[in-house]
Biopython code that builds the backbone (N, CA, C, O; Angstrom):
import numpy as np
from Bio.PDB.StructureBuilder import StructureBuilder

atoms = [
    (1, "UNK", "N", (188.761, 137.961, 29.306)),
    (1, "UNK", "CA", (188.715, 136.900, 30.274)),
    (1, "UNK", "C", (190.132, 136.663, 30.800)),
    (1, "UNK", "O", (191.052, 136.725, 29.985)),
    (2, "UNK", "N", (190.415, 136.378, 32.177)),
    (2, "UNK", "CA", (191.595, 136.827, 32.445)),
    (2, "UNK", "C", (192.155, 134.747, 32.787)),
    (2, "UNK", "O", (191.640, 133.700, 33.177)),
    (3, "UNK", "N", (192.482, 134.877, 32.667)),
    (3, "UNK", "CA", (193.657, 133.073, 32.827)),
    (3, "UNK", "C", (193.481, 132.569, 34.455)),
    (3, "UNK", "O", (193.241, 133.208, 35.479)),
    (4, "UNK", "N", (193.647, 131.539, 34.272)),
    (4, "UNK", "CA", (193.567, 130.473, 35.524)),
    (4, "UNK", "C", (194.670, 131.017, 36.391)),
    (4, "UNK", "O", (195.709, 131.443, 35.888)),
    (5, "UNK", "N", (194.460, 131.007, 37.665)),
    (5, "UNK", "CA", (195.535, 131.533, 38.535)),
    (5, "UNK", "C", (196.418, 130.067, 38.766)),
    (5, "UNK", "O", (196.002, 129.019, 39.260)),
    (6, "UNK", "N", (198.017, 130.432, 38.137)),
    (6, "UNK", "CA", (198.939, 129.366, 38.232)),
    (6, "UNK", "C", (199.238, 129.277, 39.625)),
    (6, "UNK", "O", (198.773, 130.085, 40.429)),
    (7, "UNK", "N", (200.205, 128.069, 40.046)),
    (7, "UNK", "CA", (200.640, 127.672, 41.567)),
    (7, "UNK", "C", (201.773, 126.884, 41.325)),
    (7, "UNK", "O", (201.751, 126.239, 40.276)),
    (8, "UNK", "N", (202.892, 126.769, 42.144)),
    (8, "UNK", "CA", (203.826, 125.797, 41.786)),
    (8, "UNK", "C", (204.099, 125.218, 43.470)),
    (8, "UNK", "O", (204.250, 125.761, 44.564)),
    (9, "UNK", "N", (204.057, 123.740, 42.921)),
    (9, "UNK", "CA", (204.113, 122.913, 43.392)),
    (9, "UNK", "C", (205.200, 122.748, 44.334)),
    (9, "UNK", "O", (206.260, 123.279, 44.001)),
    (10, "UNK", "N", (205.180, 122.337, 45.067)),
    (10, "UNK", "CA", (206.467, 122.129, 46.348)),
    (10, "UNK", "C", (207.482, 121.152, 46.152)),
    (10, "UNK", "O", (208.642, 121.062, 46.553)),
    (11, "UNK", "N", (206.489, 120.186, 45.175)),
    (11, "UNK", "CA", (207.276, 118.692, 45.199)),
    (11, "UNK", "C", (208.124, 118.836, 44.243)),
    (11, "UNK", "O", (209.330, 118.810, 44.489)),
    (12, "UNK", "N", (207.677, 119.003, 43.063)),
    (12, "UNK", "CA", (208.381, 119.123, 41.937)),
    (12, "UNK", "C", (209.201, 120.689, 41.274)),
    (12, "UNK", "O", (210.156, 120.946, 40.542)),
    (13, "UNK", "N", (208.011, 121.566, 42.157)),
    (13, "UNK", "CA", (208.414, 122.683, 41.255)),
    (13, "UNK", "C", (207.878, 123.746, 40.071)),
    (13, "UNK", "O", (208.155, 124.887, 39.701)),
    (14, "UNK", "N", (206.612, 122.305, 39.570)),
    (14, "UNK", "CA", (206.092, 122.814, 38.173)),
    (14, "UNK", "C", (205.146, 123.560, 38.436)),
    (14, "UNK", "O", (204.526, 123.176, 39.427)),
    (15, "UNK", "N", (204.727, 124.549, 37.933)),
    (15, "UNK", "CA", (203.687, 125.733, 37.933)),
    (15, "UNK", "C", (202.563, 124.543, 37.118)),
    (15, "UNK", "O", (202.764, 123.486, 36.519)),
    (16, "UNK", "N", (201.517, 125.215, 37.403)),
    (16, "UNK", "CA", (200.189, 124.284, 37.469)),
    (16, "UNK", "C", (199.112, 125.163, 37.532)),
    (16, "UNK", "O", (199.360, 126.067, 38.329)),
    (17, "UNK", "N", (197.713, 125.291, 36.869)),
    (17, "UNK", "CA", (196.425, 125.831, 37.484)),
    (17, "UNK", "C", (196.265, 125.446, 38.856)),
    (17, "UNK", "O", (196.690, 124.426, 39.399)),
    (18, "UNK", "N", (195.560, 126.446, 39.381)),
    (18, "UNK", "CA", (195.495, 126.029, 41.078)),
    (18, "UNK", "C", (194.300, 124.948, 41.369)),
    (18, "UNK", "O", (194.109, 124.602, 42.535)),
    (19, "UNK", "N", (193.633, 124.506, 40.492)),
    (19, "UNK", "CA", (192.549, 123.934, 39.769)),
    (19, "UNK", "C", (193.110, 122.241, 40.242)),
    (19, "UNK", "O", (192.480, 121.448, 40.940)),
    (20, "UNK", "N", (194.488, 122.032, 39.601)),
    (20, "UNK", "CA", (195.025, 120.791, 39.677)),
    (20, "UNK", "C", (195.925, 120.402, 40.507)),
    (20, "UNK", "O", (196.791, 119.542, 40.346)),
    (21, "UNK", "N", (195.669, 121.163, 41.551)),
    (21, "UNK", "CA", (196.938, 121.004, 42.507)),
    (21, "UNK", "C", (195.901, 120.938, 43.897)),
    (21, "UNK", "O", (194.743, 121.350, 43.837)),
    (22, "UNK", "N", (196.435, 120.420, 45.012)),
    (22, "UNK", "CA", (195.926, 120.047, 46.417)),
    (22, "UNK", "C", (196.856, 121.169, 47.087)),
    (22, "UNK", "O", (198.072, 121.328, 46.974)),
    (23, "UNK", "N", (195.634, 122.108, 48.035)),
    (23, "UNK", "CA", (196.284, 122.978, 48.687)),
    (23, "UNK", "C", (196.415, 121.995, 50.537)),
    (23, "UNK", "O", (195.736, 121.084, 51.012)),
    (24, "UNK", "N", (197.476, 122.689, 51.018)),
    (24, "UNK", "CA", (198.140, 122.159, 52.366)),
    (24, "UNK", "C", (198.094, 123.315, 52.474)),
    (24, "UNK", "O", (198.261, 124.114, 51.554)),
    (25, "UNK", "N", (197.761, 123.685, 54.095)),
    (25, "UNK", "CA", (197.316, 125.180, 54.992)),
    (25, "UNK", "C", (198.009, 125.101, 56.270)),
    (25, "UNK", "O", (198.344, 124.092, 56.890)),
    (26, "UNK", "N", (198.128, 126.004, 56.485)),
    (26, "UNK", "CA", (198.868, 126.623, 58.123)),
    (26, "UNK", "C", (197.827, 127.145, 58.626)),
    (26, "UNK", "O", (197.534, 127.972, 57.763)),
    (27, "UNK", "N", (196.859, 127.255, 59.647)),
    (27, "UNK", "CA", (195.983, 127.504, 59.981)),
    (27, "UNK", "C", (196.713, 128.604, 60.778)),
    (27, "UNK", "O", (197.890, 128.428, 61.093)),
    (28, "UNK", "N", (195.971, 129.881, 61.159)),
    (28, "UNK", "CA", (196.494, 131.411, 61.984)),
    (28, "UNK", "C", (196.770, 130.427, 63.352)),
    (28, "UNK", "O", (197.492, 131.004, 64.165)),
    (29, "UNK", "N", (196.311, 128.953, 63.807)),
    (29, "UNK", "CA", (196.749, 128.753, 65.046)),
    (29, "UNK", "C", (197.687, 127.782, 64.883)),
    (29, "UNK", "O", (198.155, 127.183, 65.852)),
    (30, "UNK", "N", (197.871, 127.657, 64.242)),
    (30, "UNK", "CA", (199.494, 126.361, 63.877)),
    (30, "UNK", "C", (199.066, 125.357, 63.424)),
    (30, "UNK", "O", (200.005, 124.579, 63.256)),
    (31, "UNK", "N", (198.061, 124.902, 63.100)),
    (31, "UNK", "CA", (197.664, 123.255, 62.807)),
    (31, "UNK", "C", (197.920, 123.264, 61.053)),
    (31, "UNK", "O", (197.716, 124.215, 60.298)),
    (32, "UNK", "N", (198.402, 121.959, 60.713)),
    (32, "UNK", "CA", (198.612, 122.048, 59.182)),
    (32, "UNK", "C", (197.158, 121.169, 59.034)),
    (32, "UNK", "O", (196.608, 120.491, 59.902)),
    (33, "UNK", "N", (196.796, 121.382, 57.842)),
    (33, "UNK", "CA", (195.619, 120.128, 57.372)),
    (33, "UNK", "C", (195.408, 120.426, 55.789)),
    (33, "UNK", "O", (196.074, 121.361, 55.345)),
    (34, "UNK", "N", (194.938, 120.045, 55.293)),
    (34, "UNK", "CA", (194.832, 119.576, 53.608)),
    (34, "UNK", "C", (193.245, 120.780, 53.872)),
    (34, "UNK", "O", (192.479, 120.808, 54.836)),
    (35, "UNK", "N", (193.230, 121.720, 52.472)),
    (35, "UNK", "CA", (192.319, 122.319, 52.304)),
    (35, "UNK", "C", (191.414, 122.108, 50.895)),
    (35, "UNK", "O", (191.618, 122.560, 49.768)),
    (36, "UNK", "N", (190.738, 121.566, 51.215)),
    (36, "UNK", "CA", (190.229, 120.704, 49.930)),
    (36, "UNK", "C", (189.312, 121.663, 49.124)),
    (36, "UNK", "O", (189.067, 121.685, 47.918)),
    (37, "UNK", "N", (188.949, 122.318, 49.973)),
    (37, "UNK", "CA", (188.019, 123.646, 48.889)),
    (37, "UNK", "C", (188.970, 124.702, 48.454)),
    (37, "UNK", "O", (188.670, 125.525, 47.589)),
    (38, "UNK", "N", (190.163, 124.670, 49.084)),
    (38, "UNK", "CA", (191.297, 126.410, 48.737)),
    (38, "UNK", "C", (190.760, 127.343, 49.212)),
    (38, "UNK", "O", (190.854, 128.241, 48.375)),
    (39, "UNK", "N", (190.076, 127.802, 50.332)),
    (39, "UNK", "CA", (189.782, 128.860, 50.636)),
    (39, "UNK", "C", (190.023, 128.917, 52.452)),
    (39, "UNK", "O", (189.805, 129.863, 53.210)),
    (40, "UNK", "N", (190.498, 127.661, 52.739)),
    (40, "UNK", "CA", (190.773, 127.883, 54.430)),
    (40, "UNK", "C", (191.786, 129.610, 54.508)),
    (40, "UNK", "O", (192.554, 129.943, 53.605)),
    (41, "UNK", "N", (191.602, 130.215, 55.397)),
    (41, "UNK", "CA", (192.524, 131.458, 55.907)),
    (41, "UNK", "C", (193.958, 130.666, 56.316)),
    (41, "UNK", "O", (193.863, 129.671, 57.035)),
    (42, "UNK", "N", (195.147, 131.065, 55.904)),
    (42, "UNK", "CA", (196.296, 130.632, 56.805)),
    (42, "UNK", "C", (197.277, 130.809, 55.375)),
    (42, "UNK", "O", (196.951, 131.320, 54.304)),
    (43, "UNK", "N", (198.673, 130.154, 55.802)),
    (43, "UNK", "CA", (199.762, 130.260, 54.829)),
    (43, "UNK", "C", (199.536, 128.903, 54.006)),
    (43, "UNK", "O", (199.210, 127.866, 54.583)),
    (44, "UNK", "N", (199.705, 128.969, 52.799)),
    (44, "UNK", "CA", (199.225, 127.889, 51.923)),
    (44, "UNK", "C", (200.249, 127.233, 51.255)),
    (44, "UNK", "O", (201.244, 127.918, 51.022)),
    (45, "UNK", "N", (200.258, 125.670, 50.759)),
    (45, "UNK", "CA", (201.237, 125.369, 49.953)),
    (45, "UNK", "C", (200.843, 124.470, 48.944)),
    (45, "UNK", "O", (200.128, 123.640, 49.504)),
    (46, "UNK", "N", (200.941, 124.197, 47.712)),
    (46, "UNK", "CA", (200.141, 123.141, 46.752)),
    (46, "UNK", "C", (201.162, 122.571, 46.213)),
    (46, "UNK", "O", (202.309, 122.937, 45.960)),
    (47, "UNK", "N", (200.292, 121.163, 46.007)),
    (47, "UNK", "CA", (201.399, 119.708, 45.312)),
    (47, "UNK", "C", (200.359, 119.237, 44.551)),
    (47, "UNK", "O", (199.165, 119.515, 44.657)),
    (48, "UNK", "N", (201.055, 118.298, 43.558)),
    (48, "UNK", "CA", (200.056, 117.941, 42.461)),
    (48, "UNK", "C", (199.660, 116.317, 43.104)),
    (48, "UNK", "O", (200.317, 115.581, 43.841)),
    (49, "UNK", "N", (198.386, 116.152, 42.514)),
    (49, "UNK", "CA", (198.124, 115.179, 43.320)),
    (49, "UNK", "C", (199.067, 113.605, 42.692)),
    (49, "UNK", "O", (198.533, 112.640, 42.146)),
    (50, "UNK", "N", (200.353, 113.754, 42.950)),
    (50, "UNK", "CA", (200.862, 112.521, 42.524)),
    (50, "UNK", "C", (201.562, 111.961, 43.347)),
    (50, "UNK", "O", (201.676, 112.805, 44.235)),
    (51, "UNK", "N", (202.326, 110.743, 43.759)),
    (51, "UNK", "CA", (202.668, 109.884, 44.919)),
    (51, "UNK", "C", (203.824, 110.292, 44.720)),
    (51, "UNK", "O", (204.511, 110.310, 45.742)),
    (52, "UNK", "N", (204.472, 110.737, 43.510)),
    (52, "UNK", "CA", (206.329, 111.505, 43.453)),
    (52, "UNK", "C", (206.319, 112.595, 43.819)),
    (52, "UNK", "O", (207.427, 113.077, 44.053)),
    (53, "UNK", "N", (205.111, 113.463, 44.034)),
    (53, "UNK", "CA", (205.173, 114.937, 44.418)),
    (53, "UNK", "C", (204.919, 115.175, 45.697)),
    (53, "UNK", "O", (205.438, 116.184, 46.174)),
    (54, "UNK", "N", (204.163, 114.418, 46.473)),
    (54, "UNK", "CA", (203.872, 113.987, 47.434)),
    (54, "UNK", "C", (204.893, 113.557, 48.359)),
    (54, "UNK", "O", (205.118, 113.964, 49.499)),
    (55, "UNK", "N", (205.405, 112.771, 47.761)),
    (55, "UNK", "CA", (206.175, 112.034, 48.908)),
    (55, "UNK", "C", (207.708, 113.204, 48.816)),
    (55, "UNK", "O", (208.391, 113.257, 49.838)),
    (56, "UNK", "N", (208.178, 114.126, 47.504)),
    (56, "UNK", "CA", (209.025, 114.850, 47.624)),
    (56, "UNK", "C", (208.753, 115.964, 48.375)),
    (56, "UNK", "O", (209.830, 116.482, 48.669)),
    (57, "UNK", "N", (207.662, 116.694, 48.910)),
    (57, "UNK", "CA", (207.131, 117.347, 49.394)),
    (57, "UNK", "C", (207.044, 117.336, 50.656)),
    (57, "UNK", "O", (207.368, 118.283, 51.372)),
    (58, "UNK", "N", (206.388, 115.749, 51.228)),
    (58, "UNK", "CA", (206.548, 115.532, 52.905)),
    (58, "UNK", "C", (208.107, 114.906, 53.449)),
    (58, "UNK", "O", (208.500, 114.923, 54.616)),
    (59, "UNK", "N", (208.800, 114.396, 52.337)),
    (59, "UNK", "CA", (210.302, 113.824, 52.530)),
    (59, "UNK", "C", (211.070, 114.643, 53.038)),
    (59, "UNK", "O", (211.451, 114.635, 54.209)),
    (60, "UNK", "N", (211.468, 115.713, 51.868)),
    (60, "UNK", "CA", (212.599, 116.300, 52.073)),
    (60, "UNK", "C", (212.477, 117.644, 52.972)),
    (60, "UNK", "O", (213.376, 118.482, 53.040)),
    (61, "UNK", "N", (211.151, 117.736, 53.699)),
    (61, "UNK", "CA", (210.899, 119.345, 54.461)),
    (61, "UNK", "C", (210.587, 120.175, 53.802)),
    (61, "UNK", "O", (210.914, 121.252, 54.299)),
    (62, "UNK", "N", (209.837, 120.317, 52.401)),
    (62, "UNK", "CA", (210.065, 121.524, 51.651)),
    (62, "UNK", "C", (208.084, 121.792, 51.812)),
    (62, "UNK", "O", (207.636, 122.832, 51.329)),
    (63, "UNK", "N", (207.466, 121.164, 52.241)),
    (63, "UNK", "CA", (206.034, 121.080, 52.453)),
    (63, "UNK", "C", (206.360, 122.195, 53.952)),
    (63, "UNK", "O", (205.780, 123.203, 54.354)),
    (64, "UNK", "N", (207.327, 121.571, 54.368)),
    (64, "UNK", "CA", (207.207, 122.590, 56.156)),
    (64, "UNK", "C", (207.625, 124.094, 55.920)),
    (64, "UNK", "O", (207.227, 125.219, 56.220)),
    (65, "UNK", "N", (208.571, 123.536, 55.271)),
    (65, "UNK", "CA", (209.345, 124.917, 54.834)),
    (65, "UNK", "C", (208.883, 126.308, 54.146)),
    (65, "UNK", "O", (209.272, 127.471, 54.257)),
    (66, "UNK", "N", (207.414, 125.366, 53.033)),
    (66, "UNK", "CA", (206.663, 126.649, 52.389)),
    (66, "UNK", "C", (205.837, 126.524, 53.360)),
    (66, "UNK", "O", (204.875, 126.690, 52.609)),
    (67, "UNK", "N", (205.138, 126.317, 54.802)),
    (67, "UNK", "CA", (204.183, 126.629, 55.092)),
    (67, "UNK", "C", (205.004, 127.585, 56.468)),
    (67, "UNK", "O", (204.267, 127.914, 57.398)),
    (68, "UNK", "N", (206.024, 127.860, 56.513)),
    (68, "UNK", "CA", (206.955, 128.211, 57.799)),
    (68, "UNK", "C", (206.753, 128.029, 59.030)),
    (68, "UNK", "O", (206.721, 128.797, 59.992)),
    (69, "UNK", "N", (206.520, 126.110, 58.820)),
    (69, "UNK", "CA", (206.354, 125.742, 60.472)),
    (69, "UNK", "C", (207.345, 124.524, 60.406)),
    (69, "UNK", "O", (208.057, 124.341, 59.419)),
    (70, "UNK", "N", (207.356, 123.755, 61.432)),
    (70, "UNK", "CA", (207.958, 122.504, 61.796)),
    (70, "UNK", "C", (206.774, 122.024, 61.581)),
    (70, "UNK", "O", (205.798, 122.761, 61.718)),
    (71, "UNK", "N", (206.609, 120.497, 61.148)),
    (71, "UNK", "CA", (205.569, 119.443, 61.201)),
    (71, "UNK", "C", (205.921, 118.453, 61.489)),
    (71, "UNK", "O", (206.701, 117.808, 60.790)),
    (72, "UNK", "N", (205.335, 117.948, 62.869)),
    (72, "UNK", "CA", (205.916, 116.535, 63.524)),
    (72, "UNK", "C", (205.548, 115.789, 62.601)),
    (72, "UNK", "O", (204.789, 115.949, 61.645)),
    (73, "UNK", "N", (206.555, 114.399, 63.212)),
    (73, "UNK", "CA", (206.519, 113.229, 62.035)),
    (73, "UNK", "C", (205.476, 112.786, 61.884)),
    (73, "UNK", "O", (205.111, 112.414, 60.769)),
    (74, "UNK", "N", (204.141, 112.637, 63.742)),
    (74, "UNK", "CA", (203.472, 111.849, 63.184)),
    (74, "UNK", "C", (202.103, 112.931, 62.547)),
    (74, "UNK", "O", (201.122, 112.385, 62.044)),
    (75, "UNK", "N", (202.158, 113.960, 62.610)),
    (75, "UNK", "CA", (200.921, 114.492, 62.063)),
    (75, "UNK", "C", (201.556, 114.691, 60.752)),
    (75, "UNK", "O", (200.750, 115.152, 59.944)),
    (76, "UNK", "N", (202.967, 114.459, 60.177)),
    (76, "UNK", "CA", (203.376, 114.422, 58.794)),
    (76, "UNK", "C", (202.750, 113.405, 57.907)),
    (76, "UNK", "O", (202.277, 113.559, 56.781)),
    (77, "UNK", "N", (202.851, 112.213, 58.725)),
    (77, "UNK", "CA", (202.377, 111.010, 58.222)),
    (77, "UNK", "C", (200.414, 111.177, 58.366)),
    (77, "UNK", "O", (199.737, 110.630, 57.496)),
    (78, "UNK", "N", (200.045, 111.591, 58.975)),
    (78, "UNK", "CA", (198.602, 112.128, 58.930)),
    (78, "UNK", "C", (198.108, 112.901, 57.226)),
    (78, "UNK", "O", (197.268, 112.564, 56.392)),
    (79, "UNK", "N", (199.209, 114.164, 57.293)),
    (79, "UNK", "CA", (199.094, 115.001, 56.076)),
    (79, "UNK", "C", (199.380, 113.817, 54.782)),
    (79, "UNK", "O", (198.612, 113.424, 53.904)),
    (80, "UNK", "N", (200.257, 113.592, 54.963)),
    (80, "UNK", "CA", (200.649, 111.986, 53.449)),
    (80, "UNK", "C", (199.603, 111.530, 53.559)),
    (80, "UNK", "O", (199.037, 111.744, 52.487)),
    (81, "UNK", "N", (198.644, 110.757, 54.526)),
    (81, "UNK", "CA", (197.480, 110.090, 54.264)),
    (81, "UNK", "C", (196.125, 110.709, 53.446)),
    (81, "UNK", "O", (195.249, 110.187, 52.756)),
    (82, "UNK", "N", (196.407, 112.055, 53.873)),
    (82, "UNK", "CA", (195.627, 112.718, 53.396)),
    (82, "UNK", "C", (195.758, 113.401, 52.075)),
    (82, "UNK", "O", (194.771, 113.665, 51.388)),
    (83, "UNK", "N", (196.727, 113.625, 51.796)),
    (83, "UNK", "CA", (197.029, 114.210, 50.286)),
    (83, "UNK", "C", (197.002, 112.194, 49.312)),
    (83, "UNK", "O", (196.730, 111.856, 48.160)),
    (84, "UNK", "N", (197.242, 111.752, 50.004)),
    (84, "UNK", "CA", (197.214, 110.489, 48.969)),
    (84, "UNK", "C", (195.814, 109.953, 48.576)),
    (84, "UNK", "O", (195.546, 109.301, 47.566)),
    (85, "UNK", "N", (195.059, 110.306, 49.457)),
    (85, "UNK", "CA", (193.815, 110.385, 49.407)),
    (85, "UNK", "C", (192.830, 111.148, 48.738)),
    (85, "UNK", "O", (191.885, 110.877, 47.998)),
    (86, "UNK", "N", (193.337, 112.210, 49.223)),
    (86, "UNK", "CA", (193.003, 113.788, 48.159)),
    (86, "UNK", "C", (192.962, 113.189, 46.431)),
    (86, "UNK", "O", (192.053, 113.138, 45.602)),
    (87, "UNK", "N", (194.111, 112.874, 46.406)),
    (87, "UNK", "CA", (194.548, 112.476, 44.839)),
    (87, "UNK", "C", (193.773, 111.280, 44.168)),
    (87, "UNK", "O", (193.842, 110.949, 42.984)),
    (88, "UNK", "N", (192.982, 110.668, 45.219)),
    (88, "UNK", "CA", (192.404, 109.824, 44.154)),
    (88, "UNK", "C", (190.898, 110.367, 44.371)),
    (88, "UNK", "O", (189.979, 109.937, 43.673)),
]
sb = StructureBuilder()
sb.init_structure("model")
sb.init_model(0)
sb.init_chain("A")
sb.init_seg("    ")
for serial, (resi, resn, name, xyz) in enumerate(atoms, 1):
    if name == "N":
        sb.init_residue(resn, " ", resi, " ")
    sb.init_atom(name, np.array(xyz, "f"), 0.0, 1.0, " ", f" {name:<3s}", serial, name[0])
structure = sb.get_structure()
């Protein structure tokens, strides 16, 4: 039986089952959005669902940075609503 496929997190860093982590997607046409099943097509990035990983993730650019786009502020603040949400 082969092991849970690990993921590390954007916010923090920590490797994680992909199980416990919230994937964020680059869609092939540029749109970012929260992929709640993990299987949307596009460039992917996962954070654990916590309000310190979260907010280090959409703060400091490192959420844009693993998905290799720019993300305006206000669809940034869209994605935060949505991963904070995700998490509960």
């Amino acid at each position: 039986m082969s092991a849970a496929p690990a993921r590390t997190c954007v916010g923090c860093r920590r490797a994680s089952g992909k199980d416990e982590l919230l994937r964020v997607v680059r869609s092939p046409s540029g749109v970012v959005t929260l992929d709640r099943a993990g299987t949307a097509p596009g460039r992917g990035a996962y954070v654990h669902p916590e309000a310190s990983c979260i907010e280090r993730a959409t703060g400091k650019g490192t959420l844009a940075r693993a998905l290799g786009t720019g993300v305006a502020p206000d669809e940034l603040g869209r994605l935060r609503d949505e991963l904070t949400q995700g998490a509960l």
